[in-house]
Short mmCIF file of the C-alpha atoms (twelve columns), coordinates in Angstrom:
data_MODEL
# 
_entry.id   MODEL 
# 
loop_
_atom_site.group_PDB 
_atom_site.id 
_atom_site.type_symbol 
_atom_site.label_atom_id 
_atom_site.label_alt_id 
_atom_site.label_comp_id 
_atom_site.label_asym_id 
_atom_site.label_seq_id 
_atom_site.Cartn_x 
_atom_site.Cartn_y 
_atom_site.Cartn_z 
_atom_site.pdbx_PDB_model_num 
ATOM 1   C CA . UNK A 1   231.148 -123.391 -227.120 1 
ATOM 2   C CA . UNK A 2   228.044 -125.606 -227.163 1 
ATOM 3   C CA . UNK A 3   225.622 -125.672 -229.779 1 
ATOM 4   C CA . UNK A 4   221.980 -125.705 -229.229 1 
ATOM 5   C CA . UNK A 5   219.689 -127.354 -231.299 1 
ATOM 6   C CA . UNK A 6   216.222 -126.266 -232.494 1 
ATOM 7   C CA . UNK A 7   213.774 -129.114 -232.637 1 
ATOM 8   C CA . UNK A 8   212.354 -130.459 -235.808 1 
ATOM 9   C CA . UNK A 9   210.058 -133.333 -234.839 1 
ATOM 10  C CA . UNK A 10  208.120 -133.349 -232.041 1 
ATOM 11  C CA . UNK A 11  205.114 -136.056 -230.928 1 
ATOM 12  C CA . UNK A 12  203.371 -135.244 -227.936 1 
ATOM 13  C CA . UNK A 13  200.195 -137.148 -226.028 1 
ATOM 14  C CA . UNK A 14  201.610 -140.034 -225.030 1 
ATOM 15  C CA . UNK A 15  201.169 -141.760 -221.515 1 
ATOM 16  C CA . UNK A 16  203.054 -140.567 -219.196 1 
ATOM 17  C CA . UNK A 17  204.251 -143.987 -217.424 1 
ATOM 18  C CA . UNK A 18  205.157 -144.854 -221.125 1 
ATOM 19  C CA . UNK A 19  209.492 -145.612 -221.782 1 
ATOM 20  C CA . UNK A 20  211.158 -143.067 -224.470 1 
ATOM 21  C CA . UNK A 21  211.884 -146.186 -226.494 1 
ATOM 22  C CA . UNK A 22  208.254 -147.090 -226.393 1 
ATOM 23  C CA . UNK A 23  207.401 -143.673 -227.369 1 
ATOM 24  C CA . UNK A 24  209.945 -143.600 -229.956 1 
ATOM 25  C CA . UNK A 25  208.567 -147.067 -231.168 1 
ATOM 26  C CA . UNK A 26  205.077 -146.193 -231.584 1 
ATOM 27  C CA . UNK A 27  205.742 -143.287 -233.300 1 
ATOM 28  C CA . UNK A 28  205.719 -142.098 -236.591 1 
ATOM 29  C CA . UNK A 29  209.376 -141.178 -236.504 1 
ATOM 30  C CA . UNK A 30  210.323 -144.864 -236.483 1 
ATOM 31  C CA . UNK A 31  208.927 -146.511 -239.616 1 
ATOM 32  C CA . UNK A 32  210.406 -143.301 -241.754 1 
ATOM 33  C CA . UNK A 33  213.671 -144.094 -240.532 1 
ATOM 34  C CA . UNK A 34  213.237 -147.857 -241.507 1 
ATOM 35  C CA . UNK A 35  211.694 -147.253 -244.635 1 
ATOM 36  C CA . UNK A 36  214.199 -144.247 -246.067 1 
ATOM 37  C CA . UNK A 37  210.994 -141.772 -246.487 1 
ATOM 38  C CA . UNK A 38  211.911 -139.296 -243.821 1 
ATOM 39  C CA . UNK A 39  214.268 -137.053 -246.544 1 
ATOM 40  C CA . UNK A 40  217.443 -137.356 -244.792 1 
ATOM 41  C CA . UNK A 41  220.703 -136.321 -246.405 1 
ATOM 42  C CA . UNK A 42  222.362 -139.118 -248.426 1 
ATOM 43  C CA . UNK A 43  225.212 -140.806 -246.863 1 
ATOM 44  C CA . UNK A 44  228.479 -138.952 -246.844 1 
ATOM 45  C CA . UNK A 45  232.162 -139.701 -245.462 1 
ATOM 46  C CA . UNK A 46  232.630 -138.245 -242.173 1 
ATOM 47  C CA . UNK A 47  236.215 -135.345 -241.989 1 
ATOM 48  C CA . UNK A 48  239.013 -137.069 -243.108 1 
ATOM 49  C CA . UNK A 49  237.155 -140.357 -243.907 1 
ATOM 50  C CA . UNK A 50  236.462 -142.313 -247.509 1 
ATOM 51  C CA . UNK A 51  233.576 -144.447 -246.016 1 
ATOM 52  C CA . UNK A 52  229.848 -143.239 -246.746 1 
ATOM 53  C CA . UNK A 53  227.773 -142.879 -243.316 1 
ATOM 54  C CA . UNK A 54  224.302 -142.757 -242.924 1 
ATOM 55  C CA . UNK A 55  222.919 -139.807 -240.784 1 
ATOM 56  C CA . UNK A 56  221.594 -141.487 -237.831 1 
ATOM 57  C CA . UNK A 57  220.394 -140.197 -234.250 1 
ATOM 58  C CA . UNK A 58  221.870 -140.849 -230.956 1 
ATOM 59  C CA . UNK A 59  220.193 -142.247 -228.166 1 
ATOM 60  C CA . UNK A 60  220.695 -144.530 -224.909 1 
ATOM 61  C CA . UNK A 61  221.107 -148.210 -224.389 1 
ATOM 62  C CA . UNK A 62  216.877 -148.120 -224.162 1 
ATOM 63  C CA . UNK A 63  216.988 -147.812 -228.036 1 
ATOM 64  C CA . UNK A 64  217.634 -150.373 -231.010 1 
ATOM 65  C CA . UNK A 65  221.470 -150.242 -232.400 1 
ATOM 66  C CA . UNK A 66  220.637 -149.425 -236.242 1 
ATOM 67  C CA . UNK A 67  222.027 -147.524 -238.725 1 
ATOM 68  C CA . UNK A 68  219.672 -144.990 -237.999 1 
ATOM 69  C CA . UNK A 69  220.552 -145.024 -234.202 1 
ATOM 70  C CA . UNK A 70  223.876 -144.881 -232.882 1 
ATOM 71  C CA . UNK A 71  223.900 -146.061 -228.733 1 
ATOM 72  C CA . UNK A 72  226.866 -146.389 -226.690 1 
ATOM 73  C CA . UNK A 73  228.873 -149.806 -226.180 1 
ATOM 74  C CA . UNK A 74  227.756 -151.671 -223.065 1 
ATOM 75  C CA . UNK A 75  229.341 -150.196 -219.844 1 
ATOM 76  C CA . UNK A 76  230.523 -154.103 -219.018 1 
ATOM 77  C CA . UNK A 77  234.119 -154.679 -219.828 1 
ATOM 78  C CA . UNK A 78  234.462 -152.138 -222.306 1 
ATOM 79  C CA . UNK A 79  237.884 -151.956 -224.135 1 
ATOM 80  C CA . UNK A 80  239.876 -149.023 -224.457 1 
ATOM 81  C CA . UNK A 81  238.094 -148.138 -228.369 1 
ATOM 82  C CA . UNK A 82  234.716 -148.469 -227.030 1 
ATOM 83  C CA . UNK A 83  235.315 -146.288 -224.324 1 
ATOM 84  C CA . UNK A 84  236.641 -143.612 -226.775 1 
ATOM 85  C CA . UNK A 85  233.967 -144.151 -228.852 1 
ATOM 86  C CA . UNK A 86  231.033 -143.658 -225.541 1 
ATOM 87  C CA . UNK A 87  232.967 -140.695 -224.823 1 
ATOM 88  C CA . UNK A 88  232.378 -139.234 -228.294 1 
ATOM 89  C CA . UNK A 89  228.786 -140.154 -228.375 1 
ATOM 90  C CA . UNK A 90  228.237 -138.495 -224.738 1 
ATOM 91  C CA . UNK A 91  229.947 -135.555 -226.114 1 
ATOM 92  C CA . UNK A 92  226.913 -135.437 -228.755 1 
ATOM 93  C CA . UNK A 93  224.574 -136.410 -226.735 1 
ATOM 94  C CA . UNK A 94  225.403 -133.393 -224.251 1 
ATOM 95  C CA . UNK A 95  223.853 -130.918 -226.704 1 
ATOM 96  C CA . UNK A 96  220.906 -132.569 -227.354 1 
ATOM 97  C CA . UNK A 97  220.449 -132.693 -222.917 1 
ATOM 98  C CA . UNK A 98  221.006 -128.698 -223.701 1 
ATOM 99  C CA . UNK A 99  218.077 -128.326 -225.782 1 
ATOM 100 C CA . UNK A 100 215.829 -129.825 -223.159 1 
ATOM 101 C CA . UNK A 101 217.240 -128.581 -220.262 1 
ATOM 102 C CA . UNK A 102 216.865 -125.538 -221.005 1 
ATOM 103 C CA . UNK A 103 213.306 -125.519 -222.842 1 
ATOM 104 C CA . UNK A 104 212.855 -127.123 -219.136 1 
ATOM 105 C CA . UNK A 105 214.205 -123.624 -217.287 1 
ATOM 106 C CA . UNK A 106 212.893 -121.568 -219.852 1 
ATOM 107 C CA . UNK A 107 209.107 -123.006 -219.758 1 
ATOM 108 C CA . UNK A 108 209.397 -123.981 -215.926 1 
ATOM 109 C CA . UNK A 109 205.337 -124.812 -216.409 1 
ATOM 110 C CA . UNK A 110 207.033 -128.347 -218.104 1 
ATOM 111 C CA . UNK A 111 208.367 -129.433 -214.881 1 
ATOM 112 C CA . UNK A 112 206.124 -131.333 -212.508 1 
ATOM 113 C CA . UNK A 113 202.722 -132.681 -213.372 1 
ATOM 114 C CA . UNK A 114 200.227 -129.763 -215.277 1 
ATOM 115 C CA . UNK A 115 196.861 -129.809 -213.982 1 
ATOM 116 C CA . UNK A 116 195.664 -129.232 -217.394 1 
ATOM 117 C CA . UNK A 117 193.221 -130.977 -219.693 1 
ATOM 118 C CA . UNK A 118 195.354 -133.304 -221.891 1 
ATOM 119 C CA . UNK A 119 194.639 -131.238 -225.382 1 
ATOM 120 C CA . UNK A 120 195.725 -128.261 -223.690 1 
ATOM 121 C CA . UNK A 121 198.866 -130.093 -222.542 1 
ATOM 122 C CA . UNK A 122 199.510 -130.950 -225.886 1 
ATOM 123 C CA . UNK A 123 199.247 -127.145 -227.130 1 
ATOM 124 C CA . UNK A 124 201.469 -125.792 -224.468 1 
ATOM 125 C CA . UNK A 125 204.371 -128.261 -225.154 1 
ATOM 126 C CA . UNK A 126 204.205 -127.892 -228.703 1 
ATOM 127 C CA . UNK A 127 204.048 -124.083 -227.700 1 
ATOM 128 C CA . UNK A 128 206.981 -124.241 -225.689 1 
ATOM 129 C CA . UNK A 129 209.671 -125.721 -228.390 1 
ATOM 130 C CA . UNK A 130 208.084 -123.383 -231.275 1 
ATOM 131 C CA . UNK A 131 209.170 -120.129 -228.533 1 
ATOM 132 C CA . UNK A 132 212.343 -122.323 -228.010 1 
ATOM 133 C CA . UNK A 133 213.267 -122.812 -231.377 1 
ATOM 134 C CA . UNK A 134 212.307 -118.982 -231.905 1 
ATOM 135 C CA . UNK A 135 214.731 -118.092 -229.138 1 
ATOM 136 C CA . UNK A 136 217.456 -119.473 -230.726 1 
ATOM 137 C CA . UNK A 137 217.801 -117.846 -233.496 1 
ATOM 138 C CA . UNK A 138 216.819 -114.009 -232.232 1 
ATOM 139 C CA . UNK A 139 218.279 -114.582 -228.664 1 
ATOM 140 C CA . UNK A 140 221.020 -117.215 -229.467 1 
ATOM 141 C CA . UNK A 141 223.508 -115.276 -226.609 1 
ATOM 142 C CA . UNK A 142 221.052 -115.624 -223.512 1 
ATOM 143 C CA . UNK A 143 220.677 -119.016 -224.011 1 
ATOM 144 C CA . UNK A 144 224.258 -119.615 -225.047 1 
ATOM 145 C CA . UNK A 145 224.808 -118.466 -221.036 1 
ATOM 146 C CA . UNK A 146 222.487 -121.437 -219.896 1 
ATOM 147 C CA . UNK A 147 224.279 -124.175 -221.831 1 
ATOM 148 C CA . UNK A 148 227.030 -126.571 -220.955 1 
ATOM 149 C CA . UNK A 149 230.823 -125.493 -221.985 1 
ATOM 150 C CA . UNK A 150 233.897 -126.916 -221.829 1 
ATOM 151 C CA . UNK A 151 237.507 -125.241 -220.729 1 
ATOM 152 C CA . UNK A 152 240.271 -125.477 -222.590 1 
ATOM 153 C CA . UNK A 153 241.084 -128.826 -221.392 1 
ATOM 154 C CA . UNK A 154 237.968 -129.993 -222.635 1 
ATOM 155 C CA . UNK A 155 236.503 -130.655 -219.295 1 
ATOM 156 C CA . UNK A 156 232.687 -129.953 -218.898 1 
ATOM 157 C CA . UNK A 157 231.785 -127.106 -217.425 1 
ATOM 158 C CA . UNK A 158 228.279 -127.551 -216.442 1 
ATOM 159 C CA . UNK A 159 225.302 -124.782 -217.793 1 
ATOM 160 C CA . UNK A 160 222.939 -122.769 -215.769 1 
ATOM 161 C CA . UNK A 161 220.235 -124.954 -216.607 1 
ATOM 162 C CA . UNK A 162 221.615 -128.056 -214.629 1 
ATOM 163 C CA . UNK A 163 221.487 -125.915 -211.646 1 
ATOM 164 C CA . UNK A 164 217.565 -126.436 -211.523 1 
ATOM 165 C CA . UNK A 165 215.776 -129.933 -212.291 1 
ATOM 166 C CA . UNK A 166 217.103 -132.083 -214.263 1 
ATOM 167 C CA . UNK A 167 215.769 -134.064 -216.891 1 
ATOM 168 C CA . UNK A 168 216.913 -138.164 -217.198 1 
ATOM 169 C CA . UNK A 169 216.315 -139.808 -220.255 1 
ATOM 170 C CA . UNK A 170 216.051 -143.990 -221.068 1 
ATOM 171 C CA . UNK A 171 214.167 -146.381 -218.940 1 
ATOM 172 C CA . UNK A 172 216.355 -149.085 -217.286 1 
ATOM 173 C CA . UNK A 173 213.735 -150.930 -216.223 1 
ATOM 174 C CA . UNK A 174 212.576 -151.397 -219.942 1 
ATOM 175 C CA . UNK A 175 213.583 -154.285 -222.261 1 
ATOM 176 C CA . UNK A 176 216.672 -153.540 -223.991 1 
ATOM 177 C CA . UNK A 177 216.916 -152.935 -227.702 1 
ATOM 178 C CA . UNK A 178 219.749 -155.246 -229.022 1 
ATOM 179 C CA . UNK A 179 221.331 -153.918 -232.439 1 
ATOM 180 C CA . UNK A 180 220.958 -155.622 -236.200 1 
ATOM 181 C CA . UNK A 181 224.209 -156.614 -238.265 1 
ATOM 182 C CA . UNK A 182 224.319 -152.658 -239.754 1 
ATOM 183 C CA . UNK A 183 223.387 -150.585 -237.139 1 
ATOM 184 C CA . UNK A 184 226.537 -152.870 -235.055 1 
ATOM 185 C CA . UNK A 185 228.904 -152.891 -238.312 1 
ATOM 186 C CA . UNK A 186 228.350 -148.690 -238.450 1 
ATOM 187 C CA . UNK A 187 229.021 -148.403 -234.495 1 
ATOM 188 C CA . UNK A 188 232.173 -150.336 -235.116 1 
ATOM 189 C CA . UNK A 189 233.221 -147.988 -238.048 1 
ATOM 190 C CA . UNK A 190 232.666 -145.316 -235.871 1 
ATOM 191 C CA . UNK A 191 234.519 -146.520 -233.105 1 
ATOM 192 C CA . UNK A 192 237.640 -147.141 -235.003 1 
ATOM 193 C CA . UNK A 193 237.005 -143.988 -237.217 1 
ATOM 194 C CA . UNK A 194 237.333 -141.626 -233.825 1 
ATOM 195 C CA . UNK A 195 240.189 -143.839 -232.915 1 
ATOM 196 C CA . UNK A 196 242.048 -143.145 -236.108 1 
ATOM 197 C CA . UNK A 197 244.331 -140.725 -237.308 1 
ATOM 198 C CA . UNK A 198 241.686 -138.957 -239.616 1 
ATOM 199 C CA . UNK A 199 238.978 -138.938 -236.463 1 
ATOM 200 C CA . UNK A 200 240.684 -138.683 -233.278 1 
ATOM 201 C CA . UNK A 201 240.977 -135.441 -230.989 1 
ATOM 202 C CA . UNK A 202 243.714 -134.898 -229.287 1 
ATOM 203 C CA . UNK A 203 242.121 -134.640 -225.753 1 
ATOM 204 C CA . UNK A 204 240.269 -137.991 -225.581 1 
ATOM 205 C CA . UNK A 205 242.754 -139.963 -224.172 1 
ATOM 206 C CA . UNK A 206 242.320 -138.109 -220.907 1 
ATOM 207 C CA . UNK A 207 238.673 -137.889 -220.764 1 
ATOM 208 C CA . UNK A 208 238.522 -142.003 -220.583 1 
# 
């Protein structure tokens, strides 16, 4: 069963012909991350593992590899370990495509172009994820129906929300974010972590 995620940061206002990374780069967010004040958790071994990790986020080959913010290995000539290690990152990913995707079929007024003043934009989006994030916790089962699943194979079996628009995230016509030495050494740890005895699953070979 999926999980769906509430959401804890939110910045709104910005143009719309604007890239998510150059959102994400003019925000706030970014400069907490790099500086250590946004309060995460310390670092801590992942199951099974002695190595500290960072928390970090996840997000598309649009964003900068850090240690912070885990992206998936280039899609050119990728080697058996990388593609084990995409797979586990889309796997993530594919809750965090819940959480909008539904907020999206839930609050159908976020889909398309509002006709409203841009203030009043900002109120009903910030509106939208504060009844989403309320709807989670006293009407977890409904929305539990709309999210992605997988059999008992592990194969994806794709949510009610999909069924309507669909939201695409990245911008591949932006410049892309190439990684420092410890965002790259962590996405290497992680690769050969889930390709380890301690980190594996026993259904990713097939999903490659």
């Amino acid at each position: 069963m999926q999980q769906i995620i509430s959401f804890i940061w939110l910045s709104v206002g910005s143009y719309g012909s604007a890239s998510d990374s150059q959102i994400f780069r003019d925000s706030e967010l970014r400069p907490m991350l790099e500086d250590g004040t946004l309060d995460l958790p310390p670092p801590s071994p992942l199951p099974n593992g002695e190595t500290d990790i960072p928390y970090f986020l996840i997000g598309d080959d649009a964003f900068p590899l850090r240690s912070w913010m885990m992206k998936p290995y280039s899609r050119k000539r990728l080697d058996h370990d990388e593609r084990i290690f995409n797979y586990r990152l889309s796997r993530a990913r594919r809750i965090v495509e819940n959480a909008f995707g539904i907020l999206a079929m839930r609050f159908q007024i976020l889909i398309g172009t509002m006709q409203q003043l841009p203030e009043t934009v900002d109120l009903i989006v910030l509106s939208c994820t504060t009844l989403h994030n309320l709807l989670r916790i006293r009407k977890r089962a409904d929305l539990q129906l709309f999210a992605d699943e997988e059999d008992n194979n592990h194969n994806l079996i794709e949510g009610q929300w999909r069924q309507g628009a669909q939201l695409t995230d990245g911008d591949p016509g932006y410049q892309r974010n190439f990684g420092n030495a410890a965002g790259i050494d962590q996405r290497n740890y992680l690769k050969n972590y889930f390709n380890s005895e301690a980190g594996a699953v026993d259904w990713q070979e097939n999903m490659i």
